[in-house]
ZAFIPA-828897 format. One record per residue: y, x, z of N, C-alpha, C in turn. Coordinates in steps of 0.02 Angstrom, whole numbers, plus 50000, padded with zeros to 5 digits. Each point is the difference from the previous one (the first is absolute). Layout:
// ZAFIPA-828897
YXZYXZYXZ/...
END
This chain:
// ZAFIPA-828897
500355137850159500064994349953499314997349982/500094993050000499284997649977500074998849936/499855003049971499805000049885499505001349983/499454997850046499425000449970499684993049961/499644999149941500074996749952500464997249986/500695004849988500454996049934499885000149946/499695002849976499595001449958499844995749945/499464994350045499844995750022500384993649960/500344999450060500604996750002500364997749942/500215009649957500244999149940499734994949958/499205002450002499624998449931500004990150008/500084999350043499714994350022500594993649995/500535002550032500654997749968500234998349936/499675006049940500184998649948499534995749960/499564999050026499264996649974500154993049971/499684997949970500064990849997499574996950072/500404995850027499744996250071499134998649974/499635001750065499414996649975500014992249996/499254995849987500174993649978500194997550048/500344994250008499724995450050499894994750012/500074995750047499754992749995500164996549951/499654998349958500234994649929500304993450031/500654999550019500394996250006500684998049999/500315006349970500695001549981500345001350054/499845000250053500554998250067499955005850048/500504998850029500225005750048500375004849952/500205001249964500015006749958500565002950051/500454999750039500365002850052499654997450071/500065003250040499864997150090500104996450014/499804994950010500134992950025500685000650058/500274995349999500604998750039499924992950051/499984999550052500154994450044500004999050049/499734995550023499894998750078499364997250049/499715002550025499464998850022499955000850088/499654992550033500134999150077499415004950050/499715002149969499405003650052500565004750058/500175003749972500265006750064500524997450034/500434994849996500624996750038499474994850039/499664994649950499954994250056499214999849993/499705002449995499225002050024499524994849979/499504998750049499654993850011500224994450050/500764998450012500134995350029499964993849962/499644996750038500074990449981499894997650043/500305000450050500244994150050500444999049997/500354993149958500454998949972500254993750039/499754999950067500294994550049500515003950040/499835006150023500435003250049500355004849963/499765001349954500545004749930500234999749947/500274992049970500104995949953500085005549947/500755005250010500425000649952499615009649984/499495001350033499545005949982499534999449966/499414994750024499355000549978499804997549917/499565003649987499765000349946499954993049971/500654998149965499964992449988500194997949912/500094994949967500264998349951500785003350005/500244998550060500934998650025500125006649981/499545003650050500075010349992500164999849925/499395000149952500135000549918500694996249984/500064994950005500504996049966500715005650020/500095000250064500635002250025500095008149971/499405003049995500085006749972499915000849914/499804993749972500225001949931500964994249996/500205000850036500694994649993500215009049999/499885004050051500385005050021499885006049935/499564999849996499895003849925500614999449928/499864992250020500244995649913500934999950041/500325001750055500434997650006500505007950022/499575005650036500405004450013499965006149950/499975000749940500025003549958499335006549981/499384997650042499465001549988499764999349928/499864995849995499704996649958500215005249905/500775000750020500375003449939499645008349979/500005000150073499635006749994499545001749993/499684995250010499165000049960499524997250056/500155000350064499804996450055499634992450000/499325000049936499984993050008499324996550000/499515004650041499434996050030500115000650071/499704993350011500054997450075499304998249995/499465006150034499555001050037499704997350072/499574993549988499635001150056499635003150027/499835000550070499475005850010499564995150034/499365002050057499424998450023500354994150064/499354994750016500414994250032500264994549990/499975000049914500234991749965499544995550004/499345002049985499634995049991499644994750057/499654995849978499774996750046499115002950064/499804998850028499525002350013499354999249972/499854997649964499494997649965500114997549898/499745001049975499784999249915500294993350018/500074995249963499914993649981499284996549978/499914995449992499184996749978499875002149920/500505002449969499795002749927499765008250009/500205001550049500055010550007500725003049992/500334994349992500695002549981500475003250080/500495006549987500465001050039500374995350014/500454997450049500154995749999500765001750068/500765000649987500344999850060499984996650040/500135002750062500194997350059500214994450010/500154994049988500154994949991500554998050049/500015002550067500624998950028500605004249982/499655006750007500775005449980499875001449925/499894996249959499974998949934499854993049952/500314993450042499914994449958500114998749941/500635004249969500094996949940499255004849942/499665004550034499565004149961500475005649980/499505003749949500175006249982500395001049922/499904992049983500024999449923500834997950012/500064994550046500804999750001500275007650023/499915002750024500355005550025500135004349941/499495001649970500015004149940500524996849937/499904993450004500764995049958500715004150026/500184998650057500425001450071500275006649957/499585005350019499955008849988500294999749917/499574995549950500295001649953500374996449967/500364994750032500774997049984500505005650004/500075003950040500335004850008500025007150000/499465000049947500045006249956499665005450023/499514998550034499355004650034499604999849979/499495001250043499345000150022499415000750037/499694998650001499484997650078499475004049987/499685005350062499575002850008499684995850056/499315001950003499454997750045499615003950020/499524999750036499675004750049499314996850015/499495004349976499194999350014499785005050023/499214999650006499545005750034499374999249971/499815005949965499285000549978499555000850056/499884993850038499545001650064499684992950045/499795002350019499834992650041500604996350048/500675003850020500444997750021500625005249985/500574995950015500665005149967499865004750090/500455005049967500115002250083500294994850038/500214996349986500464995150043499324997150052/499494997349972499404997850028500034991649936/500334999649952499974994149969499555002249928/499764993349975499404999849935500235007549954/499425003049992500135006249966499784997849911/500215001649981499505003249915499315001649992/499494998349980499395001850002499935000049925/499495005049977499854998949941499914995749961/499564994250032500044992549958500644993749991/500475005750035500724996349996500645002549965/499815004449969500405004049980500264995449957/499594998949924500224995849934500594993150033/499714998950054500324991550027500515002850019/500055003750048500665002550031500605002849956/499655003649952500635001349931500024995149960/499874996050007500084992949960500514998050042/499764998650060500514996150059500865002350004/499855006649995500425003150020500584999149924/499715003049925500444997049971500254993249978/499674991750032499844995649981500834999950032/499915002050076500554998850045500725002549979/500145005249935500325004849989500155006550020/499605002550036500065007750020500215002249954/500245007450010500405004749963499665007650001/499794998850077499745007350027499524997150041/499495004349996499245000650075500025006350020/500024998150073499855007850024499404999850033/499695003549995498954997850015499955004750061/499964999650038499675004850050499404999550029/499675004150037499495002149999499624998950058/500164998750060499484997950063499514997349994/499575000550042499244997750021499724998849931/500105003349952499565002449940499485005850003/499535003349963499795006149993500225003549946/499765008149976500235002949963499764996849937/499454997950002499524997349946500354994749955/500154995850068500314992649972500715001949964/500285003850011500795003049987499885002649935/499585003849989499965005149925499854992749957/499694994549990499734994049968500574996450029/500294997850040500584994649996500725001549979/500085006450014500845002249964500164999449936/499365000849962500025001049917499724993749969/499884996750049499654992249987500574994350018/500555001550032500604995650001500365004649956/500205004049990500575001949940499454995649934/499525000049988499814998449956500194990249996/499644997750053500334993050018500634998549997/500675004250003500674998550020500154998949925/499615007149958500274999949926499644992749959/499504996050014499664996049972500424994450012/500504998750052500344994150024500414999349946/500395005649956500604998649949500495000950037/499934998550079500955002350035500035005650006/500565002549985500125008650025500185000950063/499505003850038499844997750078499975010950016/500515000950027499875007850016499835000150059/499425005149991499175000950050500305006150029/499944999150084500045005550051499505000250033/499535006349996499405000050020500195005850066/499684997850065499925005750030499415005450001/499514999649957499425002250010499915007250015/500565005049955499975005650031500325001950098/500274995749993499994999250082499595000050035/499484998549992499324996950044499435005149957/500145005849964499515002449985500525010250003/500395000950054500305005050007500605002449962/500024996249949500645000949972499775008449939/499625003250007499735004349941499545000449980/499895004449964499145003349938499795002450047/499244998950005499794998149950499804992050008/500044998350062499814990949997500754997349952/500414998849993500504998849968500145004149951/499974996049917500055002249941500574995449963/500475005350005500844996750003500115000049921/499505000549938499895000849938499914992349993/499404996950043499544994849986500704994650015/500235002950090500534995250019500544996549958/500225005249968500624997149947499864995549959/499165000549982500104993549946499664993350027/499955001450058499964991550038500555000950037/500585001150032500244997850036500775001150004/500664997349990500875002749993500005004050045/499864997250078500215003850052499365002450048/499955003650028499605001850062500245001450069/499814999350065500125003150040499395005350024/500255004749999499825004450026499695003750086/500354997850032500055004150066500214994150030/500045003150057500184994950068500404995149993/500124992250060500474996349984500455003750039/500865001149977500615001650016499964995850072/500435002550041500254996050064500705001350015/500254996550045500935001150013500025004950036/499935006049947500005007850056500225005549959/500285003949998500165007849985499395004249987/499654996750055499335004549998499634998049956/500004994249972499374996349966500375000149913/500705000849985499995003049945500005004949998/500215007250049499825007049968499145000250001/499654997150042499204999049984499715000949923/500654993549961499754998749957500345005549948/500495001450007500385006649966499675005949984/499665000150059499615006349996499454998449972/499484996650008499454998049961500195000049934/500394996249970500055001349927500335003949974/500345004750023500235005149965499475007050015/499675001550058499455004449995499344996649962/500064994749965499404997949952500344999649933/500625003149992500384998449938499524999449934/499705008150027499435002849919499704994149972/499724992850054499474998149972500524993349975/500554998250052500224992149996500605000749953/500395004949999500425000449939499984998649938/499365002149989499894998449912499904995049970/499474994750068499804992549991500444994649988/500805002750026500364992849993500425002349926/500304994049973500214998749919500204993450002/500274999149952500204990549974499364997650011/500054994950037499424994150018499545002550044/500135005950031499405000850058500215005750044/500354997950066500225003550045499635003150071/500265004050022499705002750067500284994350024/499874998550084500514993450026500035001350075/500695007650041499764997450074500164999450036/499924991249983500234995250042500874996850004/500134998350029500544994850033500735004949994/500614999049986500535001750038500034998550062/500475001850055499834995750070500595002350005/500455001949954501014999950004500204992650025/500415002750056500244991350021499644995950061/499395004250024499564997850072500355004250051/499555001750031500235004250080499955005550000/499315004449946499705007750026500415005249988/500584997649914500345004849990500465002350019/500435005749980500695000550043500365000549888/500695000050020500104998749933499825005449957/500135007250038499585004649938499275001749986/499824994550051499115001849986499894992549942/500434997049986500234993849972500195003349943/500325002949963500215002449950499285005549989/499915004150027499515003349992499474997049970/499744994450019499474996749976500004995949953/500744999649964500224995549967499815007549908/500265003350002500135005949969499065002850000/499805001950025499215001150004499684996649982/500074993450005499644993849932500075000349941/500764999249991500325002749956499455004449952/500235005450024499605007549975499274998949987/499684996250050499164998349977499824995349959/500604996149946499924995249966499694996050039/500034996750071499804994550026500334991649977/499254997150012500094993050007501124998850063/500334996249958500624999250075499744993450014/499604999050062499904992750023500225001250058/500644995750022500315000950063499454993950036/499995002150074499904996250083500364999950035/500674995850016500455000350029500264993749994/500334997950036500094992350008500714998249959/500314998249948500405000349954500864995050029/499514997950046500634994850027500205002750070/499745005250015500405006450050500335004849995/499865000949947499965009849965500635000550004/500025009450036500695001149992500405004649950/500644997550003500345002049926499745007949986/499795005850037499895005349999499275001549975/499474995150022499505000349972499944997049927/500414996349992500204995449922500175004549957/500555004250022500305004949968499375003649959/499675004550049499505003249970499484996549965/500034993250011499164998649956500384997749927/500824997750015500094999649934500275004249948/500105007650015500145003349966499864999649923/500175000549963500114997949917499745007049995/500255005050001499805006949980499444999950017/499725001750054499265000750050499604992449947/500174995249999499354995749944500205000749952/500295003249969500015002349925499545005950000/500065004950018499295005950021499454998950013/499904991650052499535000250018499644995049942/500294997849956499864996049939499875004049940/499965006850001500225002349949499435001149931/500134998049966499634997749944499185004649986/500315007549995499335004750002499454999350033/500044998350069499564996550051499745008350031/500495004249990499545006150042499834999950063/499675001450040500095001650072500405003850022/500305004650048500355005850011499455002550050/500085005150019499805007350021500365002950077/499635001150041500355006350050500145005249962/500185004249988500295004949970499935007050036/500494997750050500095007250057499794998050068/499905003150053499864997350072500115008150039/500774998550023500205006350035499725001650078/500005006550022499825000650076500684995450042/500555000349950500484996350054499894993350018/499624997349958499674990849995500334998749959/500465001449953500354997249951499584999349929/499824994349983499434999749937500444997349937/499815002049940500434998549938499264995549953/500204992449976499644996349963500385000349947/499635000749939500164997949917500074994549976/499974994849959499874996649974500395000649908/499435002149976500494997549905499924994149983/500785000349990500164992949946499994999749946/500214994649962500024998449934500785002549968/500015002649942500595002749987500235002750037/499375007150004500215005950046500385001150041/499984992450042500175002050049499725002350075/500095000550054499345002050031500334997050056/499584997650092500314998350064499625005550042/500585002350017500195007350076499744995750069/499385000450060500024997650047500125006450047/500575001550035500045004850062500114996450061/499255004150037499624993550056500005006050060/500284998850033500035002850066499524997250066/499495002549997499494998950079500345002150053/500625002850012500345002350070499964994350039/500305004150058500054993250060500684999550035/500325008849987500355002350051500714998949953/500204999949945500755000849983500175001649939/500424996849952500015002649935499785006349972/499955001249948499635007249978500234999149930/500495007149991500105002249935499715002649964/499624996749945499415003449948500525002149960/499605007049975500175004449938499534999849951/500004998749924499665003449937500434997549952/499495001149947500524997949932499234998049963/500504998149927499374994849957499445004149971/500245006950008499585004349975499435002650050/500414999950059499125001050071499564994349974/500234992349981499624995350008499504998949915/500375006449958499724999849934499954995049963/501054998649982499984996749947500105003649943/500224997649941499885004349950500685006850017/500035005249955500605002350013500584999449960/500535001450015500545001749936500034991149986/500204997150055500114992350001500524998150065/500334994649952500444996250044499904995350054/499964997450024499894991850044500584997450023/499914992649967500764996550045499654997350051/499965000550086499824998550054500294996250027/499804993050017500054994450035499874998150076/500454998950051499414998450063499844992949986/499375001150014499584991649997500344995250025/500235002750094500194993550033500665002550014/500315004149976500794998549995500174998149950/499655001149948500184996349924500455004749956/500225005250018500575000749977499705007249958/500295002949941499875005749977500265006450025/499435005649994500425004750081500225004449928/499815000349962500165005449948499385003549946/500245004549951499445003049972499795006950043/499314999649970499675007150064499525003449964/500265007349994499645004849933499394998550056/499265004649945499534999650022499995004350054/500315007349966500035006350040500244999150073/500764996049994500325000150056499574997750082/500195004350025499954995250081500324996550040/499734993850025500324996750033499824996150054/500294998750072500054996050042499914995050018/499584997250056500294992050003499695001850057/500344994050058499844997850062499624993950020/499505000050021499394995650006499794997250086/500134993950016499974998050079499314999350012/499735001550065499354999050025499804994149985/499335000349976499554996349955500404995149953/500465002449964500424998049957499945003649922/500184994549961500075004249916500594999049970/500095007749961500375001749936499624996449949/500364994449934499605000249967500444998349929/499875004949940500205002749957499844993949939/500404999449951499794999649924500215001449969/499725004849953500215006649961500134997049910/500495000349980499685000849920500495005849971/499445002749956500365007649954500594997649958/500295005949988500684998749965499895006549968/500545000949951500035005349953500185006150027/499925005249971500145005850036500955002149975/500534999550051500575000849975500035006349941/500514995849961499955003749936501075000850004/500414995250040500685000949994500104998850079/500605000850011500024995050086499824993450015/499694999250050499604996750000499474996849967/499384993450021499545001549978499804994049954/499645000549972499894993549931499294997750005/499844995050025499244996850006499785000649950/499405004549976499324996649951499684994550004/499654998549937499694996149992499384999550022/499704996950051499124999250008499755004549971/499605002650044499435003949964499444997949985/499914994050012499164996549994499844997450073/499704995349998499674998250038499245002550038/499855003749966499415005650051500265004750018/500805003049967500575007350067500004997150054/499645006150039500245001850083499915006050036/500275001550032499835005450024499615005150021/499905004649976499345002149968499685005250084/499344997350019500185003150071499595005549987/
END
């Protein structure tokens, strides 16, 4: 079992969130939609009208937001990524779109986005060019560009980091949160900077991070692969000690993209990844094309249970917990009104596998009830002493995934729910 710093964990959980960005926002994970990992840097929008990175793309994917029951669920920034703009400043220094695959501008679009009950993210680079190869962020552009950016109505910036240095990055990340907050719009700042500086301590000081920035990315960009989210699975849960503690209301770990609904997954590596976000209090910004998606991948991104957890008010992170020789790994997560989310994650390859423990291997409290929920069947399986042991069957690279809340300890037949225990009860590891 891996339980080394729960300890940790405990103390840290129960703590008051450190500060963070003075801007009220984010206080849950951002929710939406963002085009980088589905439709890339395409803009050739002669031979690929109804793909490339255009006004039409935005328009048609916030209709699909505001029209297929996204939006209800909390689903409601529509994120651009790298590739909008034009190739060159304008004669003032100003950013300026593309003018063919963006005539009406960025300001109608952002009208567009928020007629219907959204909101519009955008996409820069503290550097001499975005990765895309278009006008980057430079230090003497920063103030203009967060001007620009909320003049136009942004909602969200996500800043990334190419053809910058380390130098320029430590002075420009904390120099646009500072610019975004001077504009008066409430504009939530996604910085990648710990990305581009290893993602830990000691170059990355995830203390300093929280109070410039909602979200971060961390680690690698995601790709349409199995391989490229357990990459990332594993990276942040063997860095738990350091990245666990950093995220809270208004300032999250972030990594990367859903990619439920493209090509790489199969449906339980699709649910899997859906449930593991979940658990890491991640940013949910789907990449997936909204006017394809199939009912099975819908299913899972719209689960009500799974974004109620992943919304859930405390803002904890969750935890690996256990990591068996069989590959079967157990994640934590405490909720609010003690309740807590069960991830049972199977690395097999070869064929279902019946895990055995009970709530007491995983050290919840003892001499306690739980009424147990499956996430994505919805349905309540029953109450489950702590002591007791019990079963469940788990498909290759597939998840069990639990939400627990305590109930009273039977006192006649059957059992009688208590009342909350507070909002800092959870399971004490």
């Amino acid at each position: 079992m891996e339980l080394s710093g729960v300890v940790l964990f405990l103390a840290l959980a129960l703590a008051p969130s450190s500060v963070a960005l003075e801007n009220g926002l984010a206080r849950t994970p951002p929710m939406g939609w963002m085009s980088w990992e589905r439709f890339r840097c395409n803009v050739d929008c002669q031979a690929d009208p109804r793909n490339c990175i255009s006004e039409q793309l935005f328009f048609e994917m916030a209709d699909k937001l505001a029209e297929d029951g996204w939006r209800e669920l909390g689903y409601k920034y529509i994120n651009i990524d790298d590739c909008w703009s034009a190739k060159q400043r304008d004669a003032t220094g100003r950013l300026v779109p593309d003018p063919k695959r963006f005539p009406r501008g960025i300001k109608a679009l952002a009208d567009y986005v928020h007629a219907r009950g959204l909101k519009l993210g955008i996409y820069g680079d503290l550097g001499i060019f975005t990765c895309g190869g278009y006008p980057g962020t430079m230090l003497e552009h920063v103030k203009l560009d967060a001007q620009t950016f909320a003049e136009w109505g942004v909602d969200m910036l996500k800043l990334d980091g190419c053809y910058s240095t380390a130098e320029e990055q430590a002075k420009g990340y904390p120099e646009m949160a500072r610019a975004l907050n001077a504009t008066g719009r409430p504009i939530v700042y996604s910085c990648s900077w710990p990305a581009y500086q290893g993602g830990l301590p000691p170059k990355v000081n995830y203390t300093i991070l929280a109070e410039i920035c909602n979200l971060w990315r961390n680690y690698d960009d995601i790709q349409d692969s199995w391989d490229s989210v357990l990459s990332i699975v594993d990276w942040f849960f063997t860095n738990q000690d350091v990245l666990q503690p950093a995220a809270g209301p208004g300032h999250w770990n972030d990594p990367d993209m859903l990619i439920i609904g493209n090509f790489g997954l199969s449906y339980e590596e699709s649910r899997s990844q859906m449930a593991l976000w979940t658990v890491m209090a991640a940013p949910l910004l789907m990449s997936t094309d909204l006017r394809t998606i199939s009912p099975s991948a819908k299913e899972i991104l719209q689960n009500r249970l799974m974004i109620q957890i992943n919304q859930d008010p405390l803002g904890i992170q969750g935890r690996r917990i256990v990591k068996e020789k069989s590959h079967i790994e157990v994640f934590l997560r405490p909720l609010s009104q003690a309740a807590s989310a069960l991830v049972f994650f199977s690395r097999r390859t070869d064929m279902p596998f019946r895990y055995t423990t009970s709530l007491a291997n995983l050290h919840f409290p003892k001499d306690t009830v739980y009424e147990v929920q499956d996430v994505y069947a919805g349905k309540i399986i029953g109450a489950l002493k702590t002591a007791n042991n019990f079963s469940l069957v788990i498909n290759p690279s597939g998840v069990v995934m639990w939400y627990l809340r305590p109930m009273a300890l039977p006192v006649q037949p059957g059992y009688v729910r208590q009342q909350a225990l507070g909002e800092g009860f959870h399971p004490i590891l």
